[in-house]
C-alpha positions as CSV (number, residue, x, y, z in Angstrom):
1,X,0.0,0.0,0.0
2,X,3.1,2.6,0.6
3,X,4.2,2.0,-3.1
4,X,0.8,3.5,-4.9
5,X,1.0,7.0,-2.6
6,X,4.4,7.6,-3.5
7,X,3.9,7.2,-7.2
8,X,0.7,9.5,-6.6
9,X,3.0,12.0,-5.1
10,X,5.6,11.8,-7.9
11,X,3.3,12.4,-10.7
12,X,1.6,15.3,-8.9
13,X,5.4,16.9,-8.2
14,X,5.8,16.9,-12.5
15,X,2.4,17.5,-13.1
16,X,2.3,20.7,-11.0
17,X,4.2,23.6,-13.2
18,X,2.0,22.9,-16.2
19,X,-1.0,23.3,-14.2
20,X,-0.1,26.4,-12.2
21,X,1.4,27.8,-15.5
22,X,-0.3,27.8,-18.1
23,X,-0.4,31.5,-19.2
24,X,3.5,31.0,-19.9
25,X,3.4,28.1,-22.3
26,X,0.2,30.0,-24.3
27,X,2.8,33.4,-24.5
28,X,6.0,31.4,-25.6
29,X,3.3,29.8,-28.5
30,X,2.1,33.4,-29.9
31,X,4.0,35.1,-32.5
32,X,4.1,38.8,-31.6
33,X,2.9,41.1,-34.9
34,X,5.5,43.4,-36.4
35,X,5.1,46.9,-36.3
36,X,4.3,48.0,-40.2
37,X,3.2,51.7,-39.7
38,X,5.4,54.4,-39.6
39,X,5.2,58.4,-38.9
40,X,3.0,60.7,-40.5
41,X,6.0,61.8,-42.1
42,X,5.5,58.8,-44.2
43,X,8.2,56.7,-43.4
44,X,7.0,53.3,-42.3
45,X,7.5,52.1,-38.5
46,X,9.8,49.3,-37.9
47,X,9.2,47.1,-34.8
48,X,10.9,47.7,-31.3
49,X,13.9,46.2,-31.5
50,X,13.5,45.7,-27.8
51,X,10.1,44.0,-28.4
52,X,10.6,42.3,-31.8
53,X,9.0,38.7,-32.3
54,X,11.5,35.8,-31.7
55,X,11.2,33.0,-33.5
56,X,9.4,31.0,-31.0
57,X,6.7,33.2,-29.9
58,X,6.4,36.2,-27.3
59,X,8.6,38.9,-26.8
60,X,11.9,38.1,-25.0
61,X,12.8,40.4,-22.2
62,X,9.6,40.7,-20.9
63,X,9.3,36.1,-20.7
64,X,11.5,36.7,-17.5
65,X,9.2,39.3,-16.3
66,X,6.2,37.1,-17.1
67,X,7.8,34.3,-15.0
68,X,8.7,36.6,-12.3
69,X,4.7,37.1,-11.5
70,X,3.9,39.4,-14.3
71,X,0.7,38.1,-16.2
72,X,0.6,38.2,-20.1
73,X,-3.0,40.3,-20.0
74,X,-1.0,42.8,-18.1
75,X,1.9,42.9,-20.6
76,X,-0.6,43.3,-23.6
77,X,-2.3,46.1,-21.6
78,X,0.7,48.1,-21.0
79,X,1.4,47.6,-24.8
80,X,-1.4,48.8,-25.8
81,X,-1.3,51.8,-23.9
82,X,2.1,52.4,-25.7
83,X,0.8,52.4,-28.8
84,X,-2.0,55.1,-27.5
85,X,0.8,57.0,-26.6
86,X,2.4,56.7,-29.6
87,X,2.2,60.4,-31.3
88,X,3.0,58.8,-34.8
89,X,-0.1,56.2,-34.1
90,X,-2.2,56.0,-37.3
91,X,-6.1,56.9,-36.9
92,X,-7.2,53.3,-37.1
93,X,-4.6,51.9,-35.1
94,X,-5.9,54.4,-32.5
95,X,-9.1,53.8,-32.6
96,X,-8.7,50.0,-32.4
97,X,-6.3,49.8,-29.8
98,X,-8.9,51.9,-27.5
99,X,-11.5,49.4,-28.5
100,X,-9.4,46.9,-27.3
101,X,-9.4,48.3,-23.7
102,X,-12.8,49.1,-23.3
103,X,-13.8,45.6,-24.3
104,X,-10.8,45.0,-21.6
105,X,-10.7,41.3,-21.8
106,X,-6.9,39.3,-21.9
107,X,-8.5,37.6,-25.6
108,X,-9.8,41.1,-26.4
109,X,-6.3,42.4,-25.4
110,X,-4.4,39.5,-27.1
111,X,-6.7,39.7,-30.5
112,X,-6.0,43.4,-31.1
113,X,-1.7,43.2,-30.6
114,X,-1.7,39.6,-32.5
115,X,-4.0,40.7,-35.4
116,X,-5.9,44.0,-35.3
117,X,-2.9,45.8,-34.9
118,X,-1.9,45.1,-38.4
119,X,-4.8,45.2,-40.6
120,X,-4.8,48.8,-38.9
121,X,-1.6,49.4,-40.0
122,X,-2.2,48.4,-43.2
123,X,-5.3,50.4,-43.4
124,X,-3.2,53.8,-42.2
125,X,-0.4,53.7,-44.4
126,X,-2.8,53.1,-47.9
127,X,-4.2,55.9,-46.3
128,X,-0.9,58.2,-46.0
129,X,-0.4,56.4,-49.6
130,X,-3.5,58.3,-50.9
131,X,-2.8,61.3,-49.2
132,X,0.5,61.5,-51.1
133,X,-1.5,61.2,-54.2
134,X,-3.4,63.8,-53.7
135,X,-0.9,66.4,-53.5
136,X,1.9,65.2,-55.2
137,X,3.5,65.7,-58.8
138,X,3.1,63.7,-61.4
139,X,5.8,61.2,-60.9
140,X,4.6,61.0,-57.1
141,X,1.2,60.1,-58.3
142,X,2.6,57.7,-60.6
143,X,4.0,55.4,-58.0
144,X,1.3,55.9,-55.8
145,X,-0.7,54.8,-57.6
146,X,1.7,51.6,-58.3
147,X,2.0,50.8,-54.4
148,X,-1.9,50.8,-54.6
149,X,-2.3,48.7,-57.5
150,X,-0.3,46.1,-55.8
151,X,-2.8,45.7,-53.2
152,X,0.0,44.3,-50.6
153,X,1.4,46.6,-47.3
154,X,4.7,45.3,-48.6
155,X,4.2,47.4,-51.4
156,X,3.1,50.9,-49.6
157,X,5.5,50.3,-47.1
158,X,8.2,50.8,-50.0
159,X,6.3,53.7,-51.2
160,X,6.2,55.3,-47.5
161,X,9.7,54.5,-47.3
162,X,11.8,55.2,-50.4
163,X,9.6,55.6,-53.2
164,X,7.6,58.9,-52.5
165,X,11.1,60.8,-52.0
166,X,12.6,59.6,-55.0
167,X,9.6,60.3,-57.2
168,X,9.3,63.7,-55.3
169,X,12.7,64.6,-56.1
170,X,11.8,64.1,-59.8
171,X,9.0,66.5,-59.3
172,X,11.0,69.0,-57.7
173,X,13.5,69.2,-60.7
174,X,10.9,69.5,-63.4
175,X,9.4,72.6,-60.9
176,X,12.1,74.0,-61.0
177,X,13.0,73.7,-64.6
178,X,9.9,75.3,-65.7
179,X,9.9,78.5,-63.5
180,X,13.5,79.0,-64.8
181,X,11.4,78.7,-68.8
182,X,8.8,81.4,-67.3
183,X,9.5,84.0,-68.9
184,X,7.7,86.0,-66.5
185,X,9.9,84.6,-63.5
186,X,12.0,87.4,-61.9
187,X,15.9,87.8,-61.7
188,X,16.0,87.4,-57.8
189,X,13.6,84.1,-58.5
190,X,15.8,83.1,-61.6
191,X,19.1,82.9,-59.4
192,X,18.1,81.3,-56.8
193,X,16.2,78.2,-59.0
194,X,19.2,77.6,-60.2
195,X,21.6,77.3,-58.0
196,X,19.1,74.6,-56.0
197,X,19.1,72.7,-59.5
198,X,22.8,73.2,-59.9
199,X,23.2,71.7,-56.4
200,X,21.1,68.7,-57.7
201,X,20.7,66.7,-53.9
202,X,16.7,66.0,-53.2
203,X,17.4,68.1,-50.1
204,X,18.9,71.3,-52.2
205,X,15.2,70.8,-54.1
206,X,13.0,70.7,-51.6
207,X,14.4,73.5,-49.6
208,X,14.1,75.8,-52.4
209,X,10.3,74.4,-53.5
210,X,9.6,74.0,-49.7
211,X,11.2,77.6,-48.2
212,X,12.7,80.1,-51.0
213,X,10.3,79.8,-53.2
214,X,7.9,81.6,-50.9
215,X,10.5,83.8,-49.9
216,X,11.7,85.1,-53.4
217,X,8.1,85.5,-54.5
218,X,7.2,87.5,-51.8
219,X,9.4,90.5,-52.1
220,X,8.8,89.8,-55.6
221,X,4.8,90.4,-55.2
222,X,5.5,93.5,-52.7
223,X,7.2,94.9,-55.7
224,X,4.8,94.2,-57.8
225,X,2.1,96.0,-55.6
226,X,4.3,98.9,-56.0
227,X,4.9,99.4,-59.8
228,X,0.9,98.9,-59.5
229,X,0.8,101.8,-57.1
230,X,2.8,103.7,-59.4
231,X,1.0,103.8,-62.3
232,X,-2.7,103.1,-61.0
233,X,-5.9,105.2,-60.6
234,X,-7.2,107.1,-57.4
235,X,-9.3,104.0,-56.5
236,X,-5.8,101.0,-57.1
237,X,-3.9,103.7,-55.4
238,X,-5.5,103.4,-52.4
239,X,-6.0,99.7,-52.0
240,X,-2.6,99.3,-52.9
241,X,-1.1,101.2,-50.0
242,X,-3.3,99.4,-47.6
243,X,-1.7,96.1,-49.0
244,X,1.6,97.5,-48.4
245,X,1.0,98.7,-45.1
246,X,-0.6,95.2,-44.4
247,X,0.4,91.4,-44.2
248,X,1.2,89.5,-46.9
249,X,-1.7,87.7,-46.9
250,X,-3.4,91.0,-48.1
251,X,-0.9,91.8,-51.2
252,X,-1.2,88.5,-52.1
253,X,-4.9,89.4,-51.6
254,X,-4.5,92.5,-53.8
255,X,-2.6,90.8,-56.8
256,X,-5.2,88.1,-56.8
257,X,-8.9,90.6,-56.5
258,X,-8.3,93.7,-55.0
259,X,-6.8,95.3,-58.1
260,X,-9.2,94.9,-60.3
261,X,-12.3,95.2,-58.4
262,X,-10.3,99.0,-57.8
263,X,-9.2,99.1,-61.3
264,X,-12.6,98.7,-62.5
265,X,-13.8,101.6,-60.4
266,X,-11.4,103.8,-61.6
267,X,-12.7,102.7,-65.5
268,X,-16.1,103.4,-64.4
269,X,-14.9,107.1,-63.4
270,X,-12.7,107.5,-66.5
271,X,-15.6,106.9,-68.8
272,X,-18.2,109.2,-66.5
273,X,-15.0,111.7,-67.4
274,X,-15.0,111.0,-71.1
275,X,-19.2,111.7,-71.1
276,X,-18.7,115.3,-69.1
277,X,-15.9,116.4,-71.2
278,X,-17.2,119.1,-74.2
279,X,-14.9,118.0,-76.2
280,X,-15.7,114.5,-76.3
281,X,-16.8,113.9,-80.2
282,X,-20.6,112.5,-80.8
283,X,-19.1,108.8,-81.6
284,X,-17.1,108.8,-78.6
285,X,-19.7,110.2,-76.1
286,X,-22.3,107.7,-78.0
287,X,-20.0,104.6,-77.1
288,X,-18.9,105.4,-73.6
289,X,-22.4,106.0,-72.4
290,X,-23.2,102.9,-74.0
291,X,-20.5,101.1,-71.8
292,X,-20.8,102.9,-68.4
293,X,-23.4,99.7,-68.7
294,X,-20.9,97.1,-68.3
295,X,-19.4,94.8,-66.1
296,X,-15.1,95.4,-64.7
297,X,-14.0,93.5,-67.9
298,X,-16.6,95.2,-70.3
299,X,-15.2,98.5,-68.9
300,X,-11.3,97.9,-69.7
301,X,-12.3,96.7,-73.1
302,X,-13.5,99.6,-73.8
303,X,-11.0,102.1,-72.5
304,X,-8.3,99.5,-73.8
305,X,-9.6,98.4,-77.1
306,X,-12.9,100.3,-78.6
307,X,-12.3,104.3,-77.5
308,X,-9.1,104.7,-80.1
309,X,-11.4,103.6,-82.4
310,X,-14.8,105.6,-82.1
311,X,-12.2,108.9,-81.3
312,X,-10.8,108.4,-84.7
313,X,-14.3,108.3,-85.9
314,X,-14.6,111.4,-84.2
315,X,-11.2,112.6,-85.7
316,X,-12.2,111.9,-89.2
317,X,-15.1,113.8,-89.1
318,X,-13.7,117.2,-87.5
319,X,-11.1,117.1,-90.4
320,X,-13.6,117.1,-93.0
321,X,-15.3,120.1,-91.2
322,X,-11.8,121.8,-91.2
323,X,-10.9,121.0,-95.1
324,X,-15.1,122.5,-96.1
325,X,-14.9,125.8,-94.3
326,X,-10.8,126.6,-94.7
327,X,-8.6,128.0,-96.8
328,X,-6.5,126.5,-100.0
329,X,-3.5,125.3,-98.0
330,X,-5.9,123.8,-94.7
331,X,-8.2,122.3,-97.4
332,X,-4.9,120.9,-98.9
333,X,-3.3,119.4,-95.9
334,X,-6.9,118.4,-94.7
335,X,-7.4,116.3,-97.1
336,X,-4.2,114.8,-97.2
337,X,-4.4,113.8,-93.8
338,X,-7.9,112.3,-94.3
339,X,-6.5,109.8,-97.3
340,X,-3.7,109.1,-94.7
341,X,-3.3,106.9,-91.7
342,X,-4.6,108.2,-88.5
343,X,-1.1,109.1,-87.1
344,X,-1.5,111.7,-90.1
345,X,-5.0,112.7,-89.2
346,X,-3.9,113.6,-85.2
347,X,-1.2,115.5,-86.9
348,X,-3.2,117.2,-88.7
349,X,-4.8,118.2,-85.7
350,X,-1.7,118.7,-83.3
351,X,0.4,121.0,-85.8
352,X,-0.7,120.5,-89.3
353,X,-3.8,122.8,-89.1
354,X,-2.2,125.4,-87.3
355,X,0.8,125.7,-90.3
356,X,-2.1,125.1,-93.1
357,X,-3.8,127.9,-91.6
358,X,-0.7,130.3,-91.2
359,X,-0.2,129.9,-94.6
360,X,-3.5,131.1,-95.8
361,X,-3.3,133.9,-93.0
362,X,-0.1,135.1,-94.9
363,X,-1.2,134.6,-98.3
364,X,-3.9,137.2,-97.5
365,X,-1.8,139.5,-96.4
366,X,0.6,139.7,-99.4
367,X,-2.4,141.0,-101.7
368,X,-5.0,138.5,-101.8
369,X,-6.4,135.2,-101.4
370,X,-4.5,132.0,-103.7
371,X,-6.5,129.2,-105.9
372,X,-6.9,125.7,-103.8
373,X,-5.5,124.4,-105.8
374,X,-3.3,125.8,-108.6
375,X,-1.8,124.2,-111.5
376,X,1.4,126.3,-112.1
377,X,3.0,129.4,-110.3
378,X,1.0,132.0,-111.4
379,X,3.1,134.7,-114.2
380,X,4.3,138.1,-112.0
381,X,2.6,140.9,-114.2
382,X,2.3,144.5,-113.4
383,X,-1.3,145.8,-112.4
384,X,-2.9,147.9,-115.3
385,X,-3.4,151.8,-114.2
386,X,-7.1,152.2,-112.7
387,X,-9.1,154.8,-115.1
388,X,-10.6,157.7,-113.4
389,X,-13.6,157.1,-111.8
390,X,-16.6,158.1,-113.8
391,X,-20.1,158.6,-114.0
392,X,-21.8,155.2,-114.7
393,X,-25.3,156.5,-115.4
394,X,-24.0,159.2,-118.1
395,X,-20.9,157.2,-119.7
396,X,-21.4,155.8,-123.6
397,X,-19.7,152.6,-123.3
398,X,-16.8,152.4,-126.2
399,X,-16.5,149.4,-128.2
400,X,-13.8,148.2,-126.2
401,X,-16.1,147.1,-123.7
402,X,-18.4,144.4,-125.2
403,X,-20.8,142.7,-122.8
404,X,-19.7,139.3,-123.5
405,X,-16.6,140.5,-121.9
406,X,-17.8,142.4,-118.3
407,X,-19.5,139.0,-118.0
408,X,-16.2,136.8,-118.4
409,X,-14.8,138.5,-116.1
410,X,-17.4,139.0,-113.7
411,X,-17.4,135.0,-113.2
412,X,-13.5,134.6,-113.6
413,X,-13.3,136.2,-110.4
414,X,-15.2,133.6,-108.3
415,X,-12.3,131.0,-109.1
416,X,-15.5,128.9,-110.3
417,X,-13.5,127.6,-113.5
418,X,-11.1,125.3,-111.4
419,X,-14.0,123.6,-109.2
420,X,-13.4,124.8,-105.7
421,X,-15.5,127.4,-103.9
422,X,-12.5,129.6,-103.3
423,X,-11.4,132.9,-105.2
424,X,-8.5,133.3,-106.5
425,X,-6.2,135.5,-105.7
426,X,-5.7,138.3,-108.3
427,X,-7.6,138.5,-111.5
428,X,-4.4,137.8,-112.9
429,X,-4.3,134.0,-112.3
430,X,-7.1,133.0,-114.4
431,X,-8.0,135.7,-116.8
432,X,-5.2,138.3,-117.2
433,X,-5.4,141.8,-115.9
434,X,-7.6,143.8,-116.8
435,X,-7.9,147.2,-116.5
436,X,-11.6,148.6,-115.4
437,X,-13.1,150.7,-118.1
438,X,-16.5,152.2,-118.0
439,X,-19.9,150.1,-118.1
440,X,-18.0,146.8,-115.7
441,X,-19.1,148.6,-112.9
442,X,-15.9,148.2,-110.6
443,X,-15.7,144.5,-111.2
444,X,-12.3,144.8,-109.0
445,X,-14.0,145.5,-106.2
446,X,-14.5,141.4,-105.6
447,X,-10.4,141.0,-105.7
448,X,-9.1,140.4,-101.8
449,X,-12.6,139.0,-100.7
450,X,-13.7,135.9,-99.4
451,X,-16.0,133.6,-101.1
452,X,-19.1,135.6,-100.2
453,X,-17.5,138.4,-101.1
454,X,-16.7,136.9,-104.6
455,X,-19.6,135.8,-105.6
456,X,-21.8,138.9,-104.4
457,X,-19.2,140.9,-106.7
458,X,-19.9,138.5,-109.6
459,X,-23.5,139.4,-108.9
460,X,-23.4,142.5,-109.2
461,X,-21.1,142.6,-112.5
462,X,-23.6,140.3,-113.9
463,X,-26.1,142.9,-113.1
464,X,-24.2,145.5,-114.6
465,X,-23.4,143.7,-117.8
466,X,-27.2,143.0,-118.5
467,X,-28.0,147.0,-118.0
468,X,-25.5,147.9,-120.4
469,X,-26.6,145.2,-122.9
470,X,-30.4,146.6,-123.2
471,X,-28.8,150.4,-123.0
472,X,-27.1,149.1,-126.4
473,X,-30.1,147.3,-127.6
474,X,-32.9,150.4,-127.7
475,X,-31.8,152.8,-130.0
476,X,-31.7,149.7,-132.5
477,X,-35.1,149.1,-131.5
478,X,-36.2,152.5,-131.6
């Protein structure tokens, strides 16, 4: 009978660690994950090194621990909590990790570190993956979109890690290369774009896309607020020195609205100007009331493209006033300018009518009034003697004063045998002199007169002419 107890108390001696320890055995069984997710930074996490999965199952240093009284639902708890703390924690690996705790069972606990952890990992980082595509270049989106195609956390992983930076590098470059092609890219811009692609190193690139390229473009827009200043209207004046006494937020704010919304009321008040002004022509005025109607853009085509035009118009018109109602030389150089270009036409008007009309103003003076147009240089004669004055109701007119003849030169002196409606300006240039004799009633009297003058004189010589005519014709009669 003492055999069988002693057995009995053998078997329960080797028979009693695996009873009272079975959470150690389970431990040393389960593989511990490997961290997959990185930093928001994009760069994958790696693993602990001083809690990376050995081969046989749970983490090393903390087996001793375990066997020193430490259970394994308090060791996944205090991981867990790690992971909370963990600043570069992805959203769903936050979120199921505090699930995980509030369920706050040691299978709850163990479930979440052995497999939830990475599926949440995996969800994070094709989530940083996307995020990259979204605001990357076009070679970053091109291998974005590779590591998602894949469809493995292998795959973005690499993407996270290596891939985004090289592909962004590429970006950089070609950046860089086309604001140096810009032809509208400044010198202080220009220099410094090329000196981060002459250093070539991803870190030379994305310091100047990252931080100088703000910088540089910012003194570059202040200066562009001020050549703005310079030349603007009352209204761009004033919201320009606001910008420059503000942030850079409001120049930037200025180049991007403010300048035209004050730029379109100064239009508005430079056409109301236009309307007012008396010596607007009747095209112009026309047109600009006509656009006062517009929206900012309709307003700067106007001033900008349509007012040169209708002015012209207006131009055009006053010169063919000018060449009706002047003399030979204005008529001459009106017309000139009218089969011209318009620079010749606002010559006209600038100098050319003021010489054109000194010329006639002189002409007159020197003994009387030229042709419009004559055909050669008139011959210098000498002016016949004047007869005495005599008697025109009581004088026999000779035979050396025909009717035919007062009447000839009656109309000669209204110039009406070259086609214009000016006189000439001596008798000489398109009849000869002739001397007044009795019965042609003074017909000199018209030389030196305008063309009212001239043709009231030819009037009156007609008049004469037809009086002497029947005097002739009654003692025939009789």
């Amino acid at each position: 009978m003492k055999l069988p107890r002693v057995t009995a108390v053998v078997a329960a001696a080797v028979l009693a660690p695996a009873v009272l320890f079975p959470s150690s055995a389970v431990a040393a069984d389960t593989p511990q994950p490997a961290g997959v997710a990185g930093p928001d930074t994009a760069e994958a996490s790696q693993p602990d090194t001083a809690e990376a999965s050995q081969p046989g199952g749970a983490p090393g240093p903390r087996t001793a621990a375990a066997e020193g009284g430490v259970t394994q639902e308090e060791l996944d708890r205090a991981e867990i909590e790690r992971i909370l703390a963990d600043e570069d924690s992805g959203i769903s690996v936050r979120e199921e990790a505090q699930k995980a705790l509030d369920v706050g069972t040691a299978e709850a606990l163990r479930h979440y570190l052995a497999e939830g952890l990475e599926n949440a990992r995996y969800i994070d980082d094709r989530v940083k993956v996307f995020q990259a595509l979204a605001v990357g270049g076009p070679a970053v989106k091109r291998a974005a979109v590779a590591a998602v195609t894949a469809n493995t956390h292998e795959a973005l992983i690499a993407f996270l890690k290596e891939g985004q930076f090289t592909a962004r590098a590429e970006d950089d470059r070609n950046e860089i290369e086309r604001i140096l092609a810009d032809p509208q890219t400044s010198g202080r811009l220009r220099v410094a774009a090329q000196k981060a692609l002459d250093a070539g190193t991803t870190t030379a690139l994305r310091h100047f896309i990252e931080v100088e390229l703000a910088e540089v473009r910012a003194g570059d827009d202040r200066v562009e607020v001020t050549q703005i200043l310079a030349k603007g209207g009352p209204a761009v004046q004033k919201a320009a020195r606001e910008a420059i006494n503000g942030t850079y937020a409001d120049i930037v704010k200025f180049l991007k609205e403010g300048q035209f919304a004050a730029r379109a009321e100064d239009d508005h008040a430079e056409i109301e100007r236009i309307v007012a002004d008396p010596q607007t022509g009747p095209h112009t005025r026309s047109a600009a009331r006509k656009a006062l109607d517009r929206d900012a853009a309709g307003l700067r085509s106007f001033l900008e493209s349509e007012l040169a035009a209708v002015r012209m118009s207006d131009h055009r018109v006053r010169v063919s006033q000018i060449a009706e109602s002047g003399g030979p030389a204005v008529r001459q150089a009106a017309l000139a300018a009218l089969e011209g270009s318009d620079q010749a036409v606002l010559g006209f008007l600038e100098y050319g009518w003021d010489a054109a009309r000194a010329k006639d103003e002189a002409a007159a003076k020197a003994g009387g009034q030229p042709t419009a147009q004559p055909s050669a240089q008139p011959t210098e004669q000498a002016p016949a003697a004047s007869p005495a004055p005599q008697d025109t109701a009581t004088a026999t007119p000779g035979p050396t004063a025909p009717a035919g003849q007062v009447v000839q030169a009656a109309v000669g002196s209204t110039g009406s045998g070259t086609g214009t409606r000016y006189a000439p300006t001596t008798r000489a240039t398109t009849t000869g002199t002739v001397a007044a004799r009795p019965g042609q009633l003074a017909a000199t009297g018209a030389e030196g007169l305008g063309t009212e003058a001239g043709v009231a004189a030819a009037a009156v010589a007609a008049g004469a002419a037809l009086v002497v005519v029947s005097r002739r014709r009654r003692p025939t009669e009789d």
